[in-house]
C-alpha positions as CSV (number, residue, x, y, z in Angstrom):
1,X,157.3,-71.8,117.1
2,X,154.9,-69.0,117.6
3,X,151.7,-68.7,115.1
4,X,153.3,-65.6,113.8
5,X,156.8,-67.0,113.3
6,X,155.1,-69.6,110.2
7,X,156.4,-68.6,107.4
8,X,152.8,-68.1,105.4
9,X,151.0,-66.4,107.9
10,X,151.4,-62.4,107.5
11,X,149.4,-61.2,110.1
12,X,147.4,-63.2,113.1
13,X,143.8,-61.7,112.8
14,X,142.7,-60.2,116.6
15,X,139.1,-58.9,115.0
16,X,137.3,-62.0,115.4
17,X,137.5,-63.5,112.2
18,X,138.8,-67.1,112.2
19,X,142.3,-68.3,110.9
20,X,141.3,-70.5,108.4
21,X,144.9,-72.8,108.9
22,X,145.4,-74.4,106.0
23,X,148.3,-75.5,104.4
24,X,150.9,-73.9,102.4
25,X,152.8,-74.4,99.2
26,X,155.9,-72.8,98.6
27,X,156.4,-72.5,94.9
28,X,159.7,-71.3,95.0
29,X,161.0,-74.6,97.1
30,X,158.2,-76.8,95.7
31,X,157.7,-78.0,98.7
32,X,154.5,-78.3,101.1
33,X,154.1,-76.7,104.3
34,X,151.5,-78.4,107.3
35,X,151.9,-77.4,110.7
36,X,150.5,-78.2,113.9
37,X,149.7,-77.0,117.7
38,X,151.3,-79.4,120.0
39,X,150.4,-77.0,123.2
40,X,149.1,-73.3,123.5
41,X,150.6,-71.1,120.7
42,X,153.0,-73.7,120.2
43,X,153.6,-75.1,116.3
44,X,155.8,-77.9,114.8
45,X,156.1,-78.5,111.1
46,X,154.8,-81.7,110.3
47,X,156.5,-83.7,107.6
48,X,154.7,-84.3,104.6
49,X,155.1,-85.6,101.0
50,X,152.2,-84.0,99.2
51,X,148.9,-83.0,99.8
52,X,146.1,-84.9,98.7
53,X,142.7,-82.9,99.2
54,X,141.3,-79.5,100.7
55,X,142.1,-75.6,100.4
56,X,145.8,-74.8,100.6
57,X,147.5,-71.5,100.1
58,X,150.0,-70.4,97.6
59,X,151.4,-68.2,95.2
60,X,150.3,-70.1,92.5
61,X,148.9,-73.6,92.0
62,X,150.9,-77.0,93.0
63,X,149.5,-78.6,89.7
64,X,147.7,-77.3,87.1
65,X,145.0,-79.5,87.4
66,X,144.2,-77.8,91.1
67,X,141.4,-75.0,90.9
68,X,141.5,-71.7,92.0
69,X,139.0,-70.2,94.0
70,X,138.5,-66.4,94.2
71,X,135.7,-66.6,96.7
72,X,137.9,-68.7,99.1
73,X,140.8,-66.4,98.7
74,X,138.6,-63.4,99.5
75,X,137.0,-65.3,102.7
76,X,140.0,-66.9,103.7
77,X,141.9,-63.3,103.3
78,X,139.7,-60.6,104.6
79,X,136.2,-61.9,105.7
80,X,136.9,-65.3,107.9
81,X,134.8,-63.9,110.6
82,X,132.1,-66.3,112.5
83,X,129.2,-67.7,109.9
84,X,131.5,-66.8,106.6
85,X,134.1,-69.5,107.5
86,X,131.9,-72.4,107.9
87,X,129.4,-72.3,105.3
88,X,133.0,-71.9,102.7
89,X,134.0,-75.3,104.0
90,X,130.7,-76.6,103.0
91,X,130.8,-75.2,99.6
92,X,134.3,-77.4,99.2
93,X,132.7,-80.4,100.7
94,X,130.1,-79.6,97.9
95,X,132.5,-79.0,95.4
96,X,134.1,-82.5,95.9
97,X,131.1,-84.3,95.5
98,X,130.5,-82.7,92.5
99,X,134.0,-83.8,91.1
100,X,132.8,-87.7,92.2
101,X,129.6,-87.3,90.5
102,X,131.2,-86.3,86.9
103,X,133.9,-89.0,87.6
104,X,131.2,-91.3,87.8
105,X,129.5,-90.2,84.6
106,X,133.0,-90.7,82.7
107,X,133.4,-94.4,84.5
108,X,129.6,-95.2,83.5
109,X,130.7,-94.7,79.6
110,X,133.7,-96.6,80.0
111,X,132.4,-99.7,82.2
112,X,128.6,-99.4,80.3
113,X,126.6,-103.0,79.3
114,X,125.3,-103.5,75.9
115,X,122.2,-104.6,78.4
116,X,121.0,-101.1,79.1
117,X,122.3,-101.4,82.5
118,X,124.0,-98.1,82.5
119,X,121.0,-95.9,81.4
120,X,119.7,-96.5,84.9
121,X,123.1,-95.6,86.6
122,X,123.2,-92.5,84.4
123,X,119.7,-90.9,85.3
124,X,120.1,-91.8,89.0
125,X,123.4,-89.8,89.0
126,X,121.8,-86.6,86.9
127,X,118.9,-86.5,89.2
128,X,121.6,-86.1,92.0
129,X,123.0,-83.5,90.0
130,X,120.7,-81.5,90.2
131,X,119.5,-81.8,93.9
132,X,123.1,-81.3,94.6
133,X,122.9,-77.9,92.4
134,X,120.1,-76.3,93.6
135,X,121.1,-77.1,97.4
136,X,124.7,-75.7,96.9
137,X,123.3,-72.4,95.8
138,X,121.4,-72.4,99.4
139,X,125.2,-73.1,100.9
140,X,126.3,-70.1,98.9
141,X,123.6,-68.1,100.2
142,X,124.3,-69.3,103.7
143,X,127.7,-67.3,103.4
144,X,126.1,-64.6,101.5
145,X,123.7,-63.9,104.2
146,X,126.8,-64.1,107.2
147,X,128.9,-61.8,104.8
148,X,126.1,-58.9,103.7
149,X,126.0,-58.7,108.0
150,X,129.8,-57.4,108.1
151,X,128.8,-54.7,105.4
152,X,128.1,-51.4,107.7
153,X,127.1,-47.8,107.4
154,X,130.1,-44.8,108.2
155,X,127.7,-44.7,111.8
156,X,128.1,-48.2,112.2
157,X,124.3,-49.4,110.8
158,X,124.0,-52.8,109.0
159,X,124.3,-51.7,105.3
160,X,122.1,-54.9,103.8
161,X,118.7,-55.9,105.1
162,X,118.8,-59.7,107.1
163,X,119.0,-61.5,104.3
164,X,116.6,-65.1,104.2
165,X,118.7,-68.9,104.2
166,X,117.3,-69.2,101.1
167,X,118.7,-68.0,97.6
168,X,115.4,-68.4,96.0
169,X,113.8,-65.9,99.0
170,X,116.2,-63.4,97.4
171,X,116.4,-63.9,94.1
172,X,113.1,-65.0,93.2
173,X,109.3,-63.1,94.0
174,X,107.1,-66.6,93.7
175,X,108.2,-67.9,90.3
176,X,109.5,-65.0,89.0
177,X,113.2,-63.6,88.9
178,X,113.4,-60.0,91.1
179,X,114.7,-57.1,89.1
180,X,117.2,-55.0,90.5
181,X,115.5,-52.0,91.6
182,X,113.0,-54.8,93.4
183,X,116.3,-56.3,95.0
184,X,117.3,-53.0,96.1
185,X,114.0,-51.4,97.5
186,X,113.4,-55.1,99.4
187,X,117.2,-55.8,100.5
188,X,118.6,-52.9,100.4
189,X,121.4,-54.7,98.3
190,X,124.4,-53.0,96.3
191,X,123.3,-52.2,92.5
192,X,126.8,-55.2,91.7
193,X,125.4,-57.2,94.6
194,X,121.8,-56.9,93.4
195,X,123.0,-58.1,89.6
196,X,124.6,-61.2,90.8
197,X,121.2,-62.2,92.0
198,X,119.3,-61.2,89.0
199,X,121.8,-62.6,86.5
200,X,121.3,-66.3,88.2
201,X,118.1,-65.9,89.0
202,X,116.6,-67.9,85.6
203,X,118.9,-70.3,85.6
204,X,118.4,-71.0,89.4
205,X,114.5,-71.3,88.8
206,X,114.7,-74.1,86.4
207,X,117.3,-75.7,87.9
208,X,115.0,-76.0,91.1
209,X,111.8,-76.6,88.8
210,X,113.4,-79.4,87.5
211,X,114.7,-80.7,91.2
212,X,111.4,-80.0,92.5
213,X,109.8,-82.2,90.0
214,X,112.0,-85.1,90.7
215,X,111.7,-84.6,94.7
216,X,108.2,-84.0,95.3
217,X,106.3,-85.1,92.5
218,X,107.7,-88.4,91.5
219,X,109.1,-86.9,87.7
220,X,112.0,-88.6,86.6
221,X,114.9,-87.1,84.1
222,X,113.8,-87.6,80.6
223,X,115.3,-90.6,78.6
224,X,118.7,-91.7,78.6
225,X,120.0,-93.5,75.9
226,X,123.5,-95.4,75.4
227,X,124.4,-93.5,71.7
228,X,128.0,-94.3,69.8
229,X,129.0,-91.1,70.5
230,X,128.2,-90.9,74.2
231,X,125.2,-90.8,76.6
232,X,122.6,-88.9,75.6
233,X,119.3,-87.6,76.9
234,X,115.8,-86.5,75.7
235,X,115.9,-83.0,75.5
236,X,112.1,-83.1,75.7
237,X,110.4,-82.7,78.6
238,X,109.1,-80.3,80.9
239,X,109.2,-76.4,80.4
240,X,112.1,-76.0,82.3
241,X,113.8,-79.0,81.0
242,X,113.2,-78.1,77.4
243,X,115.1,-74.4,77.6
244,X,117.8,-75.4,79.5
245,X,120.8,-73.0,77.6
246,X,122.9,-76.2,77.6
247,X,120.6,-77.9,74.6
248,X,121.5,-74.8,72.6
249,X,125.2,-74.7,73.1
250,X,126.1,-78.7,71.2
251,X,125.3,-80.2,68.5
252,X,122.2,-82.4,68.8
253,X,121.8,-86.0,67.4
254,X,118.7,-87.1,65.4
255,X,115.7,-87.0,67.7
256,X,116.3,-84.2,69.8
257,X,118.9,-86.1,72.0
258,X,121.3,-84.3,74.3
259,X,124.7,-85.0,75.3
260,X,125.1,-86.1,79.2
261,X,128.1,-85.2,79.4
262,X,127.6,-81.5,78.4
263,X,124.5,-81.6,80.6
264,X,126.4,-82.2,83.4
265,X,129.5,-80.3,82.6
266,X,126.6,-76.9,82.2
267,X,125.6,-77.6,86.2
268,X,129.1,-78.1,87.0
269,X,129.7,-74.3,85.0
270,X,126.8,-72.5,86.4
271,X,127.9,-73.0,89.6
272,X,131.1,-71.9,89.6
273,X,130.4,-69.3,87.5
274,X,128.0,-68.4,90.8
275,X,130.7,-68.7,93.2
276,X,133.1,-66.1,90.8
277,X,130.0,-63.2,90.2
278,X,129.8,-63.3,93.4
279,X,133.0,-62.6,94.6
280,X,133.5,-59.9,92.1
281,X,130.3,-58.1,93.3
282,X,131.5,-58.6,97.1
283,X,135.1,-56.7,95.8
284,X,133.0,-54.5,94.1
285,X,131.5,-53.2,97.1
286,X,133.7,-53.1,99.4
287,X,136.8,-50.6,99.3
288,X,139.8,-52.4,99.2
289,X,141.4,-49.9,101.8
290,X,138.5,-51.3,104.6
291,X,138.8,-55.1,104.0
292,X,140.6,-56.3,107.4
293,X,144.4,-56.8,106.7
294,X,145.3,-60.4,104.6
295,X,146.5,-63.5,106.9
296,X,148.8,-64.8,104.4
297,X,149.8,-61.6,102.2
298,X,150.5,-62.6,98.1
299,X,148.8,-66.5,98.6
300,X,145.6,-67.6,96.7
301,X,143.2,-70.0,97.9
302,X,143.3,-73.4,95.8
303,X,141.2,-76.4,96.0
304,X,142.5,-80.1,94.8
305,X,141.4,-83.5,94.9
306,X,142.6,-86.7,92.9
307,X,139.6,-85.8,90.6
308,X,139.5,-81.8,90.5
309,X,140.3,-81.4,86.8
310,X,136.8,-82.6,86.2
311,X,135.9,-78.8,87.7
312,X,139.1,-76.7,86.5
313,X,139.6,-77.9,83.3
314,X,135.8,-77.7,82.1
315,X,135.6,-78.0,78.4
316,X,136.4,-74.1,76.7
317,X,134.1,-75.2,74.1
318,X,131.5,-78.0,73.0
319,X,133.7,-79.5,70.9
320,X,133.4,-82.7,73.5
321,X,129.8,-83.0,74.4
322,X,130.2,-85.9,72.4
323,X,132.6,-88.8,72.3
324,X,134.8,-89.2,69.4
325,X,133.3,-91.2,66.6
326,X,134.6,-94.9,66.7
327,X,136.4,-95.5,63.4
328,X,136.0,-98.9,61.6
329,X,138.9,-100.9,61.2
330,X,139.3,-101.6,57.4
């Protein structure tokens, strides 16, 4: 079987971008797709009974639980080409990890020790958290910076300046957020491409003010405490620490305490909300009619792992920061 005779693949890219060969899902048949080279140009369908972990295409999700992602869909599609590719499997890898670390919040509550064991375990997994955060906004920008280099003139010019590795290079002018004019007389950057930056630009800063505190100058996460209703964390601390949005979106308990899990679940948020701006700013860019022609026409891009629903079925509300109230038997 040919690469162009599988029944997923539309069109065989010949521009230099990279077929990102993941597998399929056909929702009409319900049934899974993998295939593999066995000599030049030569495929086999393997047999498979499911599909455990990692990007697959299809129309529409194998399980609800699996999350869509717009940015790998768009990459995957149209924009695969050398330096985009790579630093999208990272953000996955990233993305997995993430999943673990809010699975291991939710197995903290359920396995904690009336000896205040768990405390510990809790603030050592926050203060990953947030490293992870700030560093995956650095991934992002990795791709950002290989993508802006496809974006050309009519007469064949780079549209976007070389933009730096790092996110806070662009975004940020010493400790302060850019503004858009700033971001476009610097970068050269698209007025929807320049808002992305600016619209995560505060919440970046004190997300890495925060990591930076813990990294290099020995800070630790304020408090935790081991409440009925759930972990819960000083919301007191440093400047950054003390506005965090997430401390205004729940209910508080007595003293100023926090809910961990809503902490946790507003990192997990402003991330993907990251990764979903900036795909719509990258669509809004670029004319439809000049992205390179789709490898796998009508499929999406979905990610799943045995513990995915911790990142597509983030709370709608703040009804949860908190766990239920224990009722006394009578």
């Amino acid at each position: 079987m040919q690469l162009s005779q599988i029944p997923y693949i539309s069109y065989v890219p010949a521009d230099g971008r990279v077929l990102l060969f993941q597998p399929w899902y056909d929702v009409r048949e319900g049934e899974w797709h993998l295939y593999a080279q066995i000599a030049e140009g030569d495929f086999i369908r393997m047999q498979v009974a499911g599909y455990s972990a990692g990007l697959y295409y299809a129309a529409g999700p194998a399980d609800s639980m699996d999350l869509e992602l717009r940015l790998a869909t768009l990459v995957a599609q149209h924009l695969s080409f050398p330096g985009v590719a790579p630093a999208l499997y990272s953000l996955v890898d990233d993305l997995n990890l993430m999943c673990a670390s809010l699975e291991k919040l939710r197995i903290f509550w359920t396995l904690r020790k009336s000896n205040g064991a768990s405390t510990f375990l809790v603030e050592s997994e926050l203060e990953y958290l947030f490293a992870q955060t700030r560093a995956m906004f650095d991934v992002l920008q990795k791709l950002a910076k290989s993508a802006a280099r496809l974006l050309q003139t009519p007469d064949g010019r780079n549209a976007i300046a070389t933009l730096p590795d790092s996110f806070a290079s662009v975004a940020l002018s010493g400790e302060e957020p850019r503004t858009i004019a700033e971001l476009q007389a610097r970068f050269s950057l698209p007025e929807p491409l320049a808002a992305f930056y600016v619209s995560h630009a505060l919440r970046f800063l004190r997300i890495r003010a925060i990591r930076v505190g813990i990294e290099h100058h020995g800070k630790r996460v304020p408090t935790v405490f081991e409440t009925e209703r759930g972990f819960g964390v000083s919301t007191k601390g440093s400047d950054s620490w003390a506005v965090l949005e997430v401390w205004t979106t729940h209910t508080l308990l007595p003293n100023s305490i926090g809910s961990v899990k809503a902490l946790a679940t507003f990192l997990a948020r402003s991330f993907l909300e990251a990764l979903d701006d900036f795909e719509a700013a990258l669509r809004h860019i670029i004319d439809p009619r000049l992205l390179p022609l789709p490898v796998s026409a009508g499929n999406k891009l979905y990610l799943r792992n045995p513990l995915i629903a911790h990142l597509s079925q983030l709370p709608a509300s703040t009804d949860s920061a908190w766990e239920p109230a224990e009722v006394a038997p009578s």
